[in-house]
C-alpha positions in Angstrom: -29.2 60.5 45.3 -29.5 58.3 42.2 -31.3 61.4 40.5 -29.3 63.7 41.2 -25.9 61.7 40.0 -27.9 60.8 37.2 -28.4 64.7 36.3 -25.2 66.1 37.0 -23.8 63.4 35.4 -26.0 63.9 32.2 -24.2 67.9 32.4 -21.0 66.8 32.7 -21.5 64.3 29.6 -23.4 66.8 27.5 -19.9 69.3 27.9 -17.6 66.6 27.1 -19.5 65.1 24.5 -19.4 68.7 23.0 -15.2 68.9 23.9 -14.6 66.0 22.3 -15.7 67.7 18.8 -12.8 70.1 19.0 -10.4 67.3 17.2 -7.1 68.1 15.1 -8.6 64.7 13.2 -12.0 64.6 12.1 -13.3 61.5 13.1 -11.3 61.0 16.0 -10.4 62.9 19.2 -6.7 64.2 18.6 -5.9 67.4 20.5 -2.3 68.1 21.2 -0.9 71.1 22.7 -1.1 74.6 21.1 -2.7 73.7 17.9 -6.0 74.5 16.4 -7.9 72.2 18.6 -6.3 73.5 21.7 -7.1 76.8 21.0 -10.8 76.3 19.8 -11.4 74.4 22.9 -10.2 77.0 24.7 -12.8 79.2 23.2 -15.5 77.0 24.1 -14.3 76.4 28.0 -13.6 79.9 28.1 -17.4 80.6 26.9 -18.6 78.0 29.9 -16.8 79.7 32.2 -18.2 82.9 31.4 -21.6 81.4 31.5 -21.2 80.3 35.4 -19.9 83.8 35.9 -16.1 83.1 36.5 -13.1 85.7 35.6 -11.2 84.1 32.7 -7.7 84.4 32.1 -4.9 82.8 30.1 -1.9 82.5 31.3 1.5 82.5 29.5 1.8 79.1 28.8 -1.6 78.7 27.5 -3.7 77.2 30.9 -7.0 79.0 30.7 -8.7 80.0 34.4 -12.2 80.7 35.4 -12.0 82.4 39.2 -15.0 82.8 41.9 -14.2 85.1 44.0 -14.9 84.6 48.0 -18.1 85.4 49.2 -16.3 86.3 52.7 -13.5 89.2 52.4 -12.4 88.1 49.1 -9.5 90.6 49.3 -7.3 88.5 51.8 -9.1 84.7 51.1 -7.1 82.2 50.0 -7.8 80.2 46.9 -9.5 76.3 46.3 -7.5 75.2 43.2 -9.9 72.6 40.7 -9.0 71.4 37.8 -7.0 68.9 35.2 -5.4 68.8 31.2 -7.4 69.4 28.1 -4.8 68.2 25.9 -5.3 64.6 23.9 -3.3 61.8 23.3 -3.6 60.3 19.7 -7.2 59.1 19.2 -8.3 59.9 22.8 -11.4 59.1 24.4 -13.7 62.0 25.9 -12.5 61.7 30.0 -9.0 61.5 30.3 -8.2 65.2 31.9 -11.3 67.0 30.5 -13.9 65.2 33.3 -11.5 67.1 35.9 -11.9 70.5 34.0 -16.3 70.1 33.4 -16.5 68.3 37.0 -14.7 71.9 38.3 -17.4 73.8 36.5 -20.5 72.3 37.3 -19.8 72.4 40.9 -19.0 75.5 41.0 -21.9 76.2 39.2 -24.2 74.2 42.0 -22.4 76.1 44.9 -24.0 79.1 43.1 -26.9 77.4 42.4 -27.8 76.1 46.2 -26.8 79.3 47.6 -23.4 77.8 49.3 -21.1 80.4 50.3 -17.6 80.3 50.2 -14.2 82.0 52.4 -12.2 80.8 49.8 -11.9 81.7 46.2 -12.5 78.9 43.8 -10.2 78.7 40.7 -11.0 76.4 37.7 -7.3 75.4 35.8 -7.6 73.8 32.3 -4.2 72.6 31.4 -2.7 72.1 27.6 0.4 70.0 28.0 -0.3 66.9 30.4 0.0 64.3 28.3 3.4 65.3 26.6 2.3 64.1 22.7 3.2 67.1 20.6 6.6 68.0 22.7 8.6 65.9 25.5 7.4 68.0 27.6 4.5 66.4 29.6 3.4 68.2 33.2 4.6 72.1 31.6 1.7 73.5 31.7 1.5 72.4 35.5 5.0 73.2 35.9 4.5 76.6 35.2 1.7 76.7 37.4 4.2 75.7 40.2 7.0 78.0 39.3 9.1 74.6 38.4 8.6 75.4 34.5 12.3 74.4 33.3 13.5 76.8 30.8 15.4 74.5 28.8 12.0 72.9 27.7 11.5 76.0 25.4 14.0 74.7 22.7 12.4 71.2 22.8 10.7 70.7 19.1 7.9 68.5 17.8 8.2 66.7 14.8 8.2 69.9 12.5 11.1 71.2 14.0 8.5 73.9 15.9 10.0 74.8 19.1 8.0 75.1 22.1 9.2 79.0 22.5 8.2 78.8 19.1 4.5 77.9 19.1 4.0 79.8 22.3 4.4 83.2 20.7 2.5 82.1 17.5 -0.2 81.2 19.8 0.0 84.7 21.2 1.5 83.7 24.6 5.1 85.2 25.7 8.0 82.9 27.0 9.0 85.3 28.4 6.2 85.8 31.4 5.5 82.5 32.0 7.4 83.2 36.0 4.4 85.3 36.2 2.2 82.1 35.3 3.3 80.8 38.8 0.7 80.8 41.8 2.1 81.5 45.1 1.2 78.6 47.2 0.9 80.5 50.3 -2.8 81.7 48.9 -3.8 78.6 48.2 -6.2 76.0 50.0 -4.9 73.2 47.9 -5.4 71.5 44.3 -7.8 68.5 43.8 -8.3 66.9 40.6 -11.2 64.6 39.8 -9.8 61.8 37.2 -10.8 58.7 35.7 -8.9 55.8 37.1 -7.9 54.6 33.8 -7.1 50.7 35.0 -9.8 47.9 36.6 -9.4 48.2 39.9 -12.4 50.3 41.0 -14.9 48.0 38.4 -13.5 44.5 40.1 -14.7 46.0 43.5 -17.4 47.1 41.8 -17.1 50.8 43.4 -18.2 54.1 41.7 -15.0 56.3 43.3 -12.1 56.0 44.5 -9.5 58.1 46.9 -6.2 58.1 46.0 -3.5 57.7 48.1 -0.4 58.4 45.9 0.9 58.2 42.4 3.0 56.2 41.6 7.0 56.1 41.5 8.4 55.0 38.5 11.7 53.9 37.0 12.2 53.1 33.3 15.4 51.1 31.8 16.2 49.9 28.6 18.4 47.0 28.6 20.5 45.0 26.1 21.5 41.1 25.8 23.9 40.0 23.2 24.6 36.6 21.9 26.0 34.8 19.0 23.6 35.0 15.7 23.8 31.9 13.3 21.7 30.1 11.1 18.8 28.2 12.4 19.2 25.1 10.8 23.0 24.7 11.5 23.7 25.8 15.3 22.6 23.0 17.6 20.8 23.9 20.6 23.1 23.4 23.2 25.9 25.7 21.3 23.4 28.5 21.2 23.6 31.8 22.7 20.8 32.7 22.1 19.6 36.4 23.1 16.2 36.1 22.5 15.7 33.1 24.7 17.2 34.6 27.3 15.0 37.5 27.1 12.2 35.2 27.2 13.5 34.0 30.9 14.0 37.5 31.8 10.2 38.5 31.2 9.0 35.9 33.3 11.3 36.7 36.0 10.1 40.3 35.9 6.5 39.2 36.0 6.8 36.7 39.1 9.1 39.2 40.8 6.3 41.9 40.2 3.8 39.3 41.2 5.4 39.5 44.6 6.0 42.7 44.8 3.9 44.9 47.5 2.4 48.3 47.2 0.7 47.9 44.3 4.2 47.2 42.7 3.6 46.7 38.5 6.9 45.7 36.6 6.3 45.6 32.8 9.0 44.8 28.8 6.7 46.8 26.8 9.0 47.4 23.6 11.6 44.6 22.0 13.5 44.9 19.3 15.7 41.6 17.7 18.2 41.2 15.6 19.0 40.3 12.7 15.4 39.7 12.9 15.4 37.0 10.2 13.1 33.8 10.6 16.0 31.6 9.6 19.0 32.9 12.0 19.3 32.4 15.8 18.7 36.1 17.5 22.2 37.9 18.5 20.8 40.9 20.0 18.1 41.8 21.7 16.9 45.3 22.9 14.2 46.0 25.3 12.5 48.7 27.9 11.9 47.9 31.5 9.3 49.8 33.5 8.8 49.3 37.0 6.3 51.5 39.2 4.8 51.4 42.4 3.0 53.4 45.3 5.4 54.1 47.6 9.4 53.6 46.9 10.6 51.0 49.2 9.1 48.1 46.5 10.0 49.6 43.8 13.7 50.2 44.6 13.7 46.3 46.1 12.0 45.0 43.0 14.5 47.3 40.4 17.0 45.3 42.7 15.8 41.9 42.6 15.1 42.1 38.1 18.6 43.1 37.6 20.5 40.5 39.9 18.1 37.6 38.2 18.7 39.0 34.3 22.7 39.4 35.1 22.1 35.2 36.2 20.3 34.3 33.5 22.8 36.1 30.8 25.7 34.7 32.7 24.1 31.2 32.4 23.4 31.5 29.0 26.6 33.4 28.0 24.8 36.6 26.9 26.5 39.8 27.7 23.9 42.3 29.7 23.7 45.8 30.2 21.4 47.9 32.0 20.1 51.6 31.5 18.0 54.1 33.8 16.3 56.4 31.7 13.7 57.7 34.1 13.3 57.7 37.5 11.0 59.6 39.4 10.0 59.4 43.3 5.8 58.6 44.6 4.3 61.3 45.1 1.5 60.8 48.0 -1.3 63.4 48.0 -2.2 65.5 50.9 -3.5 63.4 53.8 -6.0 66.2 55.1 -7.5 66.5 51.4 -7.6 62.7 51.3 -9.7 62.4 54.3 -12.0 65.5 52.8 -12.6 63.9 49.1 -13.2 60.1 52.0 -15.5 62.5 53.8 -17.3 63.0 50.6 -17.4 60.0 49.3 -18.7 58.3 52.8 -21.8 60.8 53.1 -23.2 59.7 49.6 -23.4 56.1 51.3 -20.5 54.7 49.4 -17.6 52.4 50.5 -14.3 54.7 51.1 -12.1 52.5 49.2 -8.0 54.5 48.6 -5.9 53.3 45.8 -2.5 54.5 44.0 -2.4 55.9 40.8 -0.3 53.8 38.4 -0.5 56.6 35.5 0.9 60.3 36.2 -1.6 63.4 36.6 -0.7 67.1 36.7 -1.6 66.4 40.4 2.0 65.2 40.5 3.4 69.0 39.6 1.1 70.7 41.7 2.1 68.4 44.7 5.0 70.2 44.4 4.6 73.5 46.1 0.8 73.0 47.7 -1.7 70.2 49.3 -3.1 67.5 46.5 -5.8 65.7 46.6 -7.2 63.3 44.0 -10.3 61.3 43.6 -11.0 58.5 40.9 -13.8 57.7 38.7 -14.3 53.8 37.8 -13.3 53.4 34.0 -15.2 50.6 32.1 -13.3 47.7 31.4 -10.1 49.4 32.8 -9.4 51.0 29.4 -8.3 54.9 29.0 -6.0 56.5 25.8 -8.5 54.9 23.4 -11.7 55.6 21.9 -13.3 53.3 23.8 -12.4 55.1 27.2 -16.0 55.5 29.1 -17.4 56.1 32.7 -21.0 56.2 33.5 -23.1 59.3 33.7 -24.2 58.0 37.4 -20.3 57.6 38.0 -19.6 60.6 36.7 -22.4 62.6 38.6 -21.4 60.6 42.3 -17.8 62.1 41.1 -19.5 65.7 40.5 -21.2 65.6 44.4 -18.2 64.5 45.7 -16.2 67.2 44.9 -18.7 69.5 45.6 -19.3 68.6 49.2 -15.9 68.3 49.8 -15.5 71.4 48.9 -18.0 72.5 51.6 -16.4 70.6 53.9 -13.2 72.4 53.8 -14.9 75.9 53.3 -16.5 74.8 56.8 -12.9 74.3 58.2 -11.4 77.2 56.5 -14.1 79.4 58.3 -13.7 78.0 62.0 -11.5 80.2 64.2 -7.9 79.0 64.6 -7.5 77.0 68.6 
């Protein structure tokens, strides 16, 4: 087994070695949506696809698909969907999205290659608009693909002022058809998406792969306390109000409170802002963002709870004035149980632990969940890191990743072929 990992990992690298070339930034890996980059590396996946004999076609919204037809009455077989994003966030790494994409097309390439046969058509989806960086937009691409495309995104603009309905028809795609872009979910087996984890959990148990159980809800706040400003040297301390200090007691709160939290519950101030923001005057106002996720929605909605009665204390304590604001909030999405059990399957017969885990970061698996059966199955991410340069699995990770997919896509081509009870 170690020889095989190590070789199919050593293709996998080799293609997105060659991916992460195609960069809107020499030097670094920056590929956003519809530009340049996008639609180079749509050349070259196009070209791979080709080369493993798939039918490529690009859709209206610019999501590129290589098909294999069924090698049993390919006419009325429904479809296997594989895939992930191609698109970057600023100064990427090489894995985020695109292992999903090359780990599709080398296992298709093996099923040819062993002589597997198939009563389902395989389909190979490279996205262009996961990650949301050039337009708000994130999850269109997979949106469309799910017929939950919202028009209203088409007059969202990047920071030129270029419309989305914009750069589609420059990039030779029409608005206009992108209904057509939808795939009717009655046809279709189900979608699984092989992804680095992105986060440390997989490299503390010291575990190559790992199946996912759900991804996570999530709710995002900003929130405001407002004190008194004055001059540092002048105001004594027990006079203050303040704001800063009080959001200094709020953060802690929100980390013991997500400390207790259960199902995998992560609470998180990632952005401040303080004012007057002099070094000589007592902070009046403070702004700040409030994120708060977890795996299934009970915690999360007890723990969103729990923050907000302990900052309204606090600020009454301290005499602040509080407000609260709910930006985004969006519902766990758990992944198909039978393709969970299929991608364990998989993992168990290469002699690994079957260890399940929730996705803190969203996927495209979270728009195709949608309408159709979703699986997911993580690769361990070195040192937890991901949206950096730094970003890295092994090729033996990546290859166990590669023979997982591959025999669990045998194992559901074995119980798409038994007779109905």
């Amino acid at each position: 087994m170690e020889s095989l990992a190590l070789s199919l990992g050593s293709r996998a690298v080799a293609l997105l070695d060659a991916l992460a070339l195609v960069t809107d930034e020499p030097g670094r890996v920056t590929r956003t949506y519809l530009s340049t980059a996008h639609a180079r590396a749509l050349d070259l996946v196009g070209d791979w696809m080709r080369e493993r004999d798939l039918a490529v076609t690009l859709d209206a919204v610019a999501t590129l698909r290589g098909r294999r037809p069924a090698d049993f009455d390919p006419d009325h077989a429904r479809t296997l969907l594989i895939g992930s994003h191609i698109d970057t966030v600023i100064d990427a790494g090489s894995l985020d999205g695109c292992l999903g994409v090359v780990a599709g097309l080398i296992a298709a390439e093996e099923i040819d290659r062993r002589g597997l046969k198939l009563p389902f058509a395989l389909e190979i989806l490279a996205f262009g608009d996961e990650e949301g960086v050039r337009f708000p937009t994130a999850l269109s691409s997979s949106s469309a693909a799910t017929g939950t495309f919202r028009r209203e995104w088409l007059a969202a603009a990047d920071r030129d002022g270029v419309t989305l309905d914009e750069a589609l028809r420059r990039f030779g795609r029409d608005p206009e058809a992108i209904p057509a872009a939808r795939i009717d979910p009655t046809g279709v087996v189900g979608w699984l998406e092989v992804h680095i984890e992105q986060g440390p959990r997989l490299e503390h148990w010291d575990l190559p792969l790992g199946v996912v159980t759900s991804i996570a809800g999530q709710s995002r706040f900003g929130f405001t306390l407002v004190g008194t400003a004055g001059h540092a040297g002048t105001v004594p301390m027990d006079l203050r109000r303040d704001a800063l200090a009080g959001l200094a007691e709020i953060v802690l709160a929100v980390e013991r409170i997500g400390r207790q939290g259960t199902g995998g519950l992560v609470a998180t101030v990632g952005r401040v802002a303080v004012s007057p923001g002099a070094g000589n005057t007592v902070p009046g106002r403070v702004e700040a963002t409030l994120d708060v996720r977890a795996g299934s929605d009970a915690p999360r909605l007890v723990a969103i709870d729990r923050i907000g009665h302990e900052a309204r204390r606090i600020a009454e304590r301290r005499g602040l004035d509080f407000t609260l604001e709910r930006f985004v909030d969006v519902p766990t999405c758990p992944m198909d149980a039978d393709l969970q059990e299929a991608f364990a399957r998989a993992v168990g017969s290469l002699g690994l632990d079957t260890r399940r885990l929730t996705s803190g970061a969203g996927h495209d698996a979270m728009a195709m969940a949608r309408t159709m059966p979703t699986a997911m199955l993580f690769v361990r991410s070195r040192d937890g890191i991901s949206h950096n340069p730094r970003e890295w699995s092994s090729p033996r990770d990546i290859g166990l990743a590669v023979e997982a997919l591959i025999r669990c896509i045998v194992d559901l081509a074995e119980r798409e072929a038994r007779p109905a009870p």
